[in-house]
C-alpha atoms as a printed R data frame, in Angstrom:
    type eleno elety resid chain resno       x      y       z
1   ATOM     1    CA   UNK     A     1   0.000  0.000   0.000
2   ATOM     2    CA   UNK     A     2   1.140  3.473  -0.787
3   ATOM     3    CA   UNK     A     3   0.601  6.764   0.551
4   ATOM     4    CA   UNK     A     4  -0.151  9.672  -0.985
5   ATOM     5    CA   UNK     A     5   1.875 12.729   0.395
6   ATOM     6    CA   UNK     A     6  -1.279 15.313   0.675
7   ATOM     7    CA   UNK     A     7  -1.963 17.365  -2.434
8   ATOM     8    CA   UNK     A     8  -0.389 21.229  -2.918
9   ATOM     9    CA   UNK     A     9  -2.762 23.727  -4.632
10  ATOM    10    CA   UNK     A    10  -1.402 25.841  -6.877
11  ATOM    11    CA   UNK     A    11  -2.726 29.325  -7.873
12  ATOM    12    CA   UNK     A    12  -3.485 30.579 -11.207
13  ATOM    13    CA   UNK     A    13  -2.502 34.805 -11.512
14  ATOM    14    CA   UNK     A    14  -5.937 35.677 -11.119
15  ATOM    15    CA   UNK     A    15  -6.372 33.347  -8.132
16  ATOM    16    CA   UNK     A    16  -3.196 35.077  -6.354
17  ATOM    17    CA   UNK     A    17  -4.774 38.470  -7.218
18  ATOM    18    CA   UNK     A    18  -8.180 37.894  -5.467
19  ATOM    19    CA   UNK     A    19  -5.492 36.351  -2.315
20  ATOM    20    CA   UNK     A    20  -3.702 39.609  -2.679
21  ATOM    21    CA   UNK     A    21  -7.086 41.706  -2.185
22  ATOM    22    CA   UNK     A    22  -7.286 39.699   1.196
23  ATOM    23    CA   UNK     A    23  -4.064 39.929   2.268
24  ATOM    24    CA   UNK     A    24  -4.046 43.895   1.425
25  ATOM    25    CA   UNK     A    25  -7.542 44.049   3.784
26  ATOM    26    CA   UNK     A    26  -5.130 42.194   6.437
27  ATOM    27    CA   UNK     A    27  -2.114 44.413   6.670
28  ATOM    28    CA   UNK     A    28  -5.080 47.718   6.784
29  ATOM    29    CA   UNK     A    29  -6.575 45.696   9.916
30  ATOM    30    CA   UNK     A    30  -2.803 45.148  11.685
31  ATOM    31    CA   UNK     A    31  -2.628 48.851  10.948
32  ATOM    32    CA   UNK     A    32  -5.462 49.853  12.611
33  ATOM    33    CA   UNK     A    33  -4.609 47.922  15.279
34  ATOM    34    CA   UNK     A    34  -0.932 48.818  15.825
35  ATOM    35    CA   UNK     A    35  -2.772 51.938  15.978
36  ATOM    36    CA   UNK     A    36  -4.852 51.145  18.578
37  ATOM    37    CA   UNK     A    37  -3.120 48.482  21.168
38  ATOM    38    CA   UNK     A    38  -1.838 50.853  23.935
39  ATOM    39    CA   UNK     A    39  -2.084 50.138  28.140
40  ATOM    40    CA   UNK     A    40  -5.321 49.799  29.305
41  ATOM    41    CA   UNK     A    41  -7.152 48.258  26.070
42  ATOM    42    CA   UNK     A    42  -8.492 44.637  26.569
43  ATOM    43    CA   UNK     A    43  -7.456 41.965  24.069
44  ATOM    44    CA   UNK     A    44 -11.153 41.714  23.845
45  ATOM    45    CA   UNK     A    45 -11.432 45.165  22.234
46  ATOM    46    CA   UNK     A    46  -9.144 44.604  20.010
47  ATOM    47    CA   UNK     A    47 -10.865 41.857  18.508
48  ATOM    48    CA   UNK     A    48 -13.985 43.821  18.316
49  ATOM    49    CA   UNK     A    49 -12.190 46.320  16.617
50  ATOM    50    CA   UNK     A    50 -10.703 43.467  13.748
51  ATOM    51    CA   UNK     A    51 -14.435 42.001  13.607
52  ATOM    52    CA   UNK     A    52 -15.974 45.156  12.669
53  ATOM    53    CA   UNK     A    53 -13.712 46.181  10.002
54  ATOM    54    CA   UNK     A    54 -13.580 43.395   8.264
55  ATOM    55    CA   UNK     A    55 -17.309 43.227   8.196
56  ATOM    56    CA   UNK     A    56 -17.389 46.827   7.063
57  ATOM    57    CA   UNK     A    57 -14.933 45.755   4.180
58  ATOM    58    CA   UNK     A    58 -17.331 42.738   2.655
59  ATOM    59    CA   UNK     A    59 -14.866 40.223   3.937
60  ATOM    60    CA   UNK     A    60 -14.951 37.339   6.392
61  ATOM    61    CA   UNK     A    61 -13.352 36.784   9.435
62  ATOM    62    CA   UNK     A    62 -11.364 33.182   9.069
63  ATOM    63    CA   UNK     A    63 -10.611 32.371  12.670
64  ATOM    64    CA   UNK     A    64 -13.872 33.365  13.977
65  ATOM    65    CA   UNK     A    65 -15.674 29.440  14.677
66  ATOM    66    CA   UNK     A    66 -12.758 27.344  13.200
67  ATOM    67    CA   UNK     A    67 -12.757 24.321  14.830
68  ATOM    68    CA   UNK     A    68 -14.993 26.195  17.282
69  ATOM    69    CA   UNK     A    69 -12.713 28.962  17.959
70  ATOM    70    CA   UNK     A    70 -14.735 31.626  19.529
71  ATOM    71    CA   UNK     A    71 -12.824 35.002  18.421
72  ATOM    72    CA   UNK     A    72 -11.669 36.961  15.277
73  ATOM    73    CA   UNK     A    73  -8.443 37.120  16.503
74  ATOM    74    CA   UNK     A    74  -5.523 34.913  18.268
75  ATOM    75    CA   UNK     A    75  -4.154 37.869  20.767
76  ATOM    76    CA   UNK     A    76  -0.978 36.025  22.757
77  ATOM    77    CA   UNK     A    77   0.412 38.349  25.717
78  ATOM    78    CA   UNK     A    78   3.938 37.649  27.129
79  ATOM    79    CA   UNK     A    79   4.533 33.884  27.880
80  ATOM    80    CA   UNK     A    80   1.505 33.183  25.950
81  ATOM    81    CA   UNK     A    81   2.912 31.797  22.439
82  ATOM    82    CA   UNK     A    82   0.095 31.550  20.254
83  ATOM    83    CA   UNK     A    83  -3.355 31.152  19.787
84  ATOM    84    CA   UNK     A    84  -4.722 33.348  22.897
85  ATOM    85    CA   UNK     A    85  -8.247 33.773  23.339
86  ATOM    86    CA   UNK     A    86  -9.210 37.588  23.713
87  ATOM    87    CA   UNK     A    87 -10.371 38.642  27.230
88  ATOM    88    CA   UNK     A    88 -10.788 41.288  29.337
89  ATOM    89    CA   UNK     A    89  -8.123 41.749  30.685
90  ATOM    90    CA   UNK     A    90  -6.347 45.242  29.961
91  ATOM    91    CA   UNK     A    91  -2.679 45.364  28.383
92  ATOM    92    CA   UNK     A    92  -0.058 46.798  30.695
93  ATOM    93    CA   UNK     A    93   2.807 48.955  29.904
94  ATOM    94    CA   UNK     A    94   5.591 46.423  28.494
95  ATOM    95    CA   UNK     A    95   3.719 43.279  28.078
96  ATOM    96    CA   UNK     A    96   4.758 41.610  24.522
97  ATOM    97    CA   UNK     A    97   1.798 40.927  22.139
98  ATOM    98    CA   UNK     A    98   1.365 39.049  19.111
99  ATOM    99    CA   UNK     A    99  -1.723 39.563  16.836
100 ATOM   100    CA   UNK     A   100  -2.676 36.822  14.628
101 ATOM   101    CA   UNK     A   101  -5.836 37.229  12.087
102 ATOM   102    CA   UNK     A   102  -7.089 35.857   8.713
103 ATOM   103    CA   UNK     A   103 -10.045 36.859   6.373
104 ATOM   104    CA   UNK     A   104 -11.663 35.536   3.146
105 ATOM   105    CA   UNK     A   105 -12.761 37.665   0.376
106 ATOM   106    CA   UNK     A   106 -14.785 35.508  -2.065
107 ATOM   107    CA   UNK     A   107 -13.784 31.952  -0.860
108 ATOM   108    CA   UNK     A   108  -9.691 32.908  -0.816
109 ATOM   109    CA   UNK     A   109  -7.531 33.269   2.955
110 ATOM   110    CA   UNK     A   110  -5.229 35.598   3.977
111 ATOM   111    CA   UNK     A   111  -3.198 34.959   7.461
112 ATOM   112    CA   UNK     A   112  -1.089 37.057   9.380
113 ATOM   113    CA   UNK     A   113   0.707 37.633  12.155
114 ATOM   114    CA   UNK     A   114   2.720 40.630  14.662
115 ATOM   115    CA   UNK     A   115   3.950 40.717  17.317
116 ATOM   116    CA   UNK     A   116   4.285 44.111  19.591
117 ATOM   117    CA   UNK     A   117   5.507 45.624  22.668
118 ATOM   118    CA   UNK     A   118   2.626 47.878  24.606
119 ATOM   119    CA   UNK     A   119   4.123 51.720  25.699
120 ATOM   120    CA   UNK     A   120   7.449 51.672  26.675
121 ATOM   121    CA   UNK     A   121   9.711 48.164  26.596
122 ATOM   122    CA   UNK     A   122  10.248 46.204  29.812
123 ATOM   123    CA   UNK     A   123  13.734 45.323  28.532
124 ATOM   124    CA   UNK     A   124  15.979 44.920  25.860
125 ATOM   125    CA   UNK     A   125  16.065 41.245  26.071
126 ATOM   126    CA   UNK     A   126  11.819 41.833  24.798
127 ATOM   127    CA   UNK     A   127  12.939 44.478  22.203
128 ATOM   128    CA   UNK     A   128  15.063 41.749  20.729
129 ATOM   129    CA   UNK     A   129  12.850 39.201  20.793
130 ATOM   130    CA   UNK     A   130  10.433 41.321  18.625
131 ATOM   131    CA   UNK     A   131  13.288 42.208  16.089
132 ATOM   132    CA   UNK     A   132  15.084 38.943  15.740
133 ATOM   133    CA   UNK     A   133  10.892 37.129  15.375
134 ATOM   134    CA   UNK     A   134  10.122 39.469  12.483
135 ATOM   135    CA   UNK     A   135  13.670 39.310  11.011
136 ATOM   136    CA   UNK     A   136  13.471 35.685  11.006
137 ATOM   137    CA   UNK     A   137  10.182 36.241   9.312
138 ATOM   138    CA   UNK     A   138  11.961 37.841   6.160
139 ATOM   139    CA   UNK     A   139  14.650 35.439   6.511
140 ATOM   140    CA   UNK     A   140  11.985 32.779   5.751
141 ATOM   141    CA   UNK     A   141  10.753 34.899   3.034
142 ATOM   142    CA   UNK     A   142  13.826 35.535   1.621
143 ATOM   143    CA   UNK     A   143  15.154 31.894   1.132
144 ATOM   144    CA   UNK     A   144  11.920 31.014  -0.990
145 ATOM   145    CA   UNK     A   145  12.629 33.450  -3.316
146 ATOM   146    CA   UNK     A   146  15.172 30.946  -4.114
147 ATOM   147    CA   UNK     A   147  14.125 27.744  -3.018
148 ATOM   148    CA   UNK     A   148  13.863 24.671  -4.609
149 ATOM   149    CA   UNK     A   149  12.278 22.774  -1.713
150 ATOM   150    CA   UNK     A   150  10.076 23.859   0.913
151 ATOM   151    CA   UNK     A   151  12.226 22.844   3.548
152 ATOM   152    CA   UNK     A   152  14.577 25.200   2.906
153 ATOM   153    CA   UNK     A   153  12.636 27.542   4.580
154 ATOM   154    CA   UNK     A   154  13.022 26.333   8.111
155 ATOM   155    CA   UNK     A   155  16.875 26.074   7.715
156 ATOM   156    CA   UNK     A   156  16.937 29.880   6.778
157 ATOM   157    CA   UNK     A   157  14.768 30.486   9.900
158 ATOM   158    CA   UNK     A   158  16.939 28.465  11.743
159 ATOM   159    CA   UNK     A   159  20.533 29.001  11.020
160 ATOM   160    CA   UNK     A   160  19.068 33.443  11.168
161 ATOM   161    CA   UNK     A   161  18.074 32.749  14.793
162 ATOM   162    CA   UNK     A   162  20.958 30.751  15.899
163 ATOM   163    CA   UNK     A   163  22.981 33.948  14.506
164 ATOM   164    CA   UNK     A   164  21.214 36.514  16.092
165 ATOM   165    CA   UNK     A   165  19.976 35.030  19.110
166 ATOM   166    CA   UNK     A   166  22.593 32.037  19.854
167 ATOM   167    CA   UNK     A   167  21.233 30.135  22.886
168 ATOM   168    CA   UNK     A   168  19.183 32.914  23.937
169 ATOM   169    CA   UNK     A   169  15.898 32.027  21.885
170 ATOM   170    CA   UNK     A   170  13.972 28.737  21.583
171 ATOM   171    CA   UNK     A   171  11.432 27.538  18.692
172 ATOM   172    CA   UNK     A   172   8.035 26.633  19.539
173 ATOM   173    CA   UNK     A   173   8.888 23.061  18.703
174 ATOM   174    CA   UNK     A   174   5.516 21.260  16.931
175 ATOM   175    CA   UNK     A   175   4.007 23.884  15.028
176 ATOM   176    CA   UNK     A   176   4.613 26.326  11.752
177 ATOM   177    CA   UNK     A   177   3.404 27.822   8.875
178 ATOM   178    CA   UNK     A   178   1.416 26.246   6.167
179 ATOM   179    CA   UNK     A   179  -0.473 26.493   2.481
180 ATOM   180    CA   UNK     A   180  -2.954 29.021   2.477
181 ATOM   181    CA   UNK     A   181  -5.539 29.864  -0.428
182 ATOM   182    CA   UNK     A   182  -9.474 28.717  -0.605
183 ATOM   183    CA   UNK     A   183  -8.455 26.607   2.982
184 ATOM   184    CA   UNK     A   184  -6.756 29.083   5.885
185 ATOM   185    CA   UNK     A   185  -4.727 25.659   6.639
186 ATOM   186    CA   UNK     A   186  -3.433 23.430   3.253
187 ATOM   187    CA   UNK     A   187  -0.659 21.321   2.439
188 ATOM   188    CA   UNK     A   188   2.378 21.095   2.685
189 ATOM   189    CA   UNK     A   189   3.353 22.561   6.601
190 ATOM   190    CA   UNK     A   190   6.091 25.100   7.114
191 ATOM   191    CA   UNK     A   191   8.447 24.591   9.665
192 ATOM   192    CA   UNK     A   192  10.494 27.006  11.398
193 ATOM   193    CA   UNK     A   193  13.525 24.811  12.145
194 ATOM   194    CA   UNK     A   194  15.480 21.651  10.326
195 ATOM   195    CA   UNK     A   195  13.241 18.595   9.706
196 ATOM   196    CA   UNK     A   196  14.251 15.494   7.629
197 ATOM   197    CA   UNK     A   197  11.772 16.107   5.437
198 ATOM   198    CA   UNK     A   198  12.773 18.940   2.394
199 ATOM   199    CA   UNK     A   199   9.347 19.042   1.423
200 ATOM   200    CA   UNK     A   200   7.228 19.751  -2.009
201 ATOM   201    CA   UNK     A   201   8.887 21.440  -4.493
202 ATOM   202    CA   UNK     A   202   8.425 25.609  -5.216
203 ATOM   203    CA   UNK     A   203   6.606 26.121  -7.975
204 ATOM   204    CA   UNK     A   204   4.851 29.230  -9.402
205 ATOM   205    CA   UNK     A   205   1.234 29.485  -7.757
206 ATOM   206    CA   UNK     A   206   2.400 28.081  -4.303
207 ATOM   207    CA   UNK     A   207   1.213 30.520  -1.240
208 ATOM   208    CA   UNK     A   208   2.460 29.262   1.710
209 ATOM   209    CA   UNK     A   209   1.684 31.160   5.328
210 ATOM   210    CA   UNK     A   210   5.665 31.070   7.248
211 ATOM   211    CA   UNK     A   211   5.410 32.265  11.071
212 ATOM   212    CA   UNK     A   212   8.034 31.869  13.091
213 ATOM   213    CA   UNK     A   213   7.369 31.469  16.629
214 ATOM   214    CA   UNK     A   214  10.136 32.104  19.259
215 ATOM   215    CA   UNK     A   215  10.423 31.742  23.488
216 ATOM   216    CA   UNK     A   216  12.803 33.213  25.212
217 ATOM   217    CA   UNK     A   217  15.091 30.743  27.138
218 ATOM   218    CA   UNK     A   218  14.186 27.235  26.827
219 ATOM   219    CA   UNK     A   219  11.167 26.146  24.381
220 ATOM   220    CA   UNK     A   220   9.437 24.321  26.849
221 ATOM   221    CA   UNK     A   221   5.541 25.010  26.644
222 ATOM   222    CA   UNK     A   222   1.820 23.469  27.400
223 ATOM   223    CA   UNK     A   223  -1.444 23.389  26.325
224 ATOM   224    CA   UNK     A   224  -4.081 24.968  28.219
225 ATOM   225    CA   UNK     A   225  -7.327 23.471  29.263
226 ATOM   226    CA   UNK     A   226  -8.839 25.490  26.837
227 ATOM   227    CA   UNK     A   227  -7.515 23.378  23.887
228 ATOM   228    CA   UNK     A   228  -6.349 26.249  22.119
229 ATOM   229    CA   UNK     A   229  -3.676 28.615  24.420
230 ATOM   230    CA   UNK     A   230  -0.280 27.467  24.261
231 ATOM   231    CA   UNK     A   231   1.590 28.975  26.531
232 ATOM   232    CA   UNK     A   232   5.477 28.767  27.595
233 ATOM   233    CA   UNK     A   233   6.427 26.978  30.788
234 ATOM   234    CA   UNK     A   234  10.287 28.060  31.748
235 ATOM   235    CA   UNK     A   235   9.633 31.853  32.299
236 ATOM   236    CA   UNK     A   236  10.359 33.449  29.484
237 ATOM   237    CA   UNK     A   237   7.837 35.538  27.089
238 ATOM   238    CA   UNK     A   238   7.103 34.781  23.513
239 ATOM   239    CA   UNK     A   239   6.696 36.339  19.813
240 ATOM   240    CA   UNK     A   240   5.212 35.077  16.682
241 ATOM   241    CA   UNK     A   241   5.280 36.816  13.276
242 ATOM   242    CA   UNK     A   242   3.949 35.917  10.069
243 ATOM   243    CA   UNK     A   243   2.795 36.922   6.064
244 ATOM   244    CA   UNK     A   244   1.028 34.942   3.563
245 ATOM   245    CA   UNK     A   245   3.495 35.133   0.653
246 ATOM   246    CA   UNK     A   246   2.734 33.914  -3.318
247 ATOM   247    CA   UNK     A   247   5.311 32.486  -5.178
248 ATOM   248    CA   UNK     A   248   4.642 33.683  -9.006
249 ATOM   249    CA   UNK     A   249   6.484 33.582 -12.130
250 ATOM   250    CA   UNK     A   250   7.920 37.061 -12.048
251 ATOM   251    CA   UNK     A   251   9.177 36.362  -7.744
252 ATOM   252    CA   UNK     A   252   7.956 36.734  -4.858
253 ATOM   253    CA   UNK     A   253   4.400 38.437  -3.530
254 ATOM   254    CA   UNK     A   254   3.983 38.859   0.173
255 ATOM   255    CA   UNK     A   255   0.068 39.072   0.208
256 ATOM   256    CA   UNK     A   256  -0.349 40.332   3.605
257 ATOM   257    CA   UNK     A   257   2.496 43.396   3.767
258 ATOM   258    CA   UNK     A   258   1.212 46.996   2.141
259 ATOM   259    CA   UNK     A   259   3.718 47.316  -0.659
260 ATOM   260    CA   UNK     A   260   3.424 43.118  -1.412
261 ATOM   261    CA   UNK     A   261   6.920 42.934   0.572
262 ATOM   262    CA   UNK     A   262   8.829 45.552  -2.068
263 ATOM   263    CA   UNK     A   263  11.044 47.242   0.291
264 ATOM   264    CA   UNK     A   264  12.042 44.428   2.898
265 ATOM   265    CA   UNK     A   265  12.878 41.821  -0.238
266 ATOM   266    CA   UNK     A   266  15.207 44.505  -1.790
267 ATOM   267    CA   UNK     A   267  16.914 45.411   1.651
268 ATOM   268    CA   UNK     A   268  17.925 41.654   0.724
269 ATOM   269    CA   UNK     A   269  18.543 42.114  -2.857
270 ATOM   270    CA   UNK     A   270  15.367 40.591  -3.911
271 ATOM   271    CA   UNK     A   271  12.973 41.682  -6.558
272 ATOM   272    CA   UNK     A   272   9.443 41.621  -5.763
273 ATOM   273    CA   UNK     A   273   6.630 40.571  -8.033
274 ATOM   274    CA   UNK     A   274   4.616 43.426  -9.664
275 ATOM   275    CA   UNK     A   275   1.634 44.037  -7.271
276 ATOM   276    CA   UNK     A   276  -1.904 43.231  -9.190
277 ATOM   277    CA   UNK     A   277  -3.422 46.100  -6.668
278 ATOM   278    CA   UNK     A   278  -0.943 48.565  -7.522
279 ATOM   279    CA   UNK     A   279  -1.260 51.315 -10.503
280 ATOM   280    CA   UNK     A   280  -4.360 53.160 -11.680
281 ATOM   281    CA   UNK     A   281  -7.543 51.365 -12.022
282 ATOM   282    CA   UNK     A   282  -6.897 48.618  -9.533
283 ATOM   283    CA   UNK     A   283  -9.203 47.613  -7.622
284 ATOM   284    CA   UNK     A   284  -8.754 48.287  -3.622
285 ATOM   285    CA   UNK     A   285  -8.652 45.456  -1.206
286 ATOM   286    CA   UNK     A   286 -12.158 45.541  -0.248
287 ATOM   287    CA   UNK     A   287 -13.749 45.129  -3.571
């Protein structure tokens, strides 16, 4: 008997255009609420906040009853890692945040993640933790623009965080990123580390969602009772970034940053695809 490996969807240019117009709707919503996260706002407010605009835009929130989650958004606060169920609990000055959302606009996902620190920083050690998790973000990104495996991913994540963080920074070990298009969660996965597996090949018309997540100290962590909040068990606080990106025939299109990931691919000497929502007569991410 032989078994399958799980199929990969691929993505036609008009398919990764409609998946743009999502991901544009995203990075407006993780906008508004950079904007708005500040001490004394509850997690639960901010999620309020992300419902209503995506309703307002036509779109749909993705998280909102997956699996019988119960919120818009996954809101993680300090040694929560990810998936955090809003409350009402108000942010204090210093705690570390990470926002994760999705949203569909006609039957296509976007996903993404950021992480923040509320008023002033507690420490360096937490302002370094935010840098090195988005950094290792764009590392991710970077290495698919020239990828021939999947896998290849992880390593970049990997060997960037053993660089910038040594010792100092553990992996959530377990989960990662994943396809993304008319499922939030496809084949293949996308670790954040070394695996024996190298994965499916990169082809033009794979989107893949890459978010690393990263504890500070050792990576031990549980699951709460609530089947859904993982939170880290050895003291130290967590971050967890992440962009649905589009691999096309002209490079690379990160669906969920404003300028389709322009100006962070070229700080690396990458090219970016042409953005389908840029130039006159496009249409804006809510249509």
């Amino acid at each position: 008997m032989s078994i399958r490996p799980e199929r990969v969807e691929l993505k036609t240019p008009a398919q990764i255009a409609v998946m743009r117009r999502s991901g544009k709707l995203l990075h407006e919503v993780h906008e508004m609420l950079a904007a708005a996260i500040r001490p004394g706002i509850t997690t639960n407010q901010l999620d309020t906040l992300a419902h209503d605009m995506i309703r307002d835009a036509g779109a749909t929130p993705n998280f909102l009853g997956y699996q019988g989650y119960p919120a818009t958004l996954c809101i993680s606060v300090n040694e929560v890692v990810v998936h955090g169920i809003p409350d009402d609990r108000p942010l204090q000055d210093g705690d570390v945040v990470s926002i994760d959302g999705g949203l569909i606009i006609d039957g296509w996902h976007s996903d993404a993640a950021r992480p923040h620190i509320v008023g002033a920083p507690r420490s360096v050690s937490d302002q370094e933790l935010v840098r090195i998790t988005q950094e290792a973000l764009w590392a991710g990104i970077a290495a698919l623009a020239s990828a021939q495996r999947v896998g290849e991913i992880g390593a970049a994540i990997e060997d960037f965080v053993a660089e910038a963080a040594g010792d100092s920074l553990s992996h959530l070990e377990g989960f990662g990123g994943h396809g993304i298009g008319t499922a939030m969660h496809q084949a293949p996965d996308v670790m954040n580390y070394r695996t024996r597996s190298r994965g499916p090949r990169v082809r033009s018309g794979l989107c893949l969602a890459i978010e690393p997540m990263l504890i500070q100290g050792p990576g031990n962590w549980e699951l709460e009772d609530d089947d859904w909040t993982v939170r880290a068990t050895a003291g130290g606080r967590a971050a967890h970034a992440e962009h649905s990106v589009a691999v096309t025939d002209q490079g690379l299109l990160v669906l969920t940053e404003g300028d389709g990931g322009a100006a962070e691919l070229a700080r690396r000497g990458i090219t970016a695809a042409p953005d389908p929502l840029a130039g006159p007569g496009a249409p804006r991410a809510g249509e």
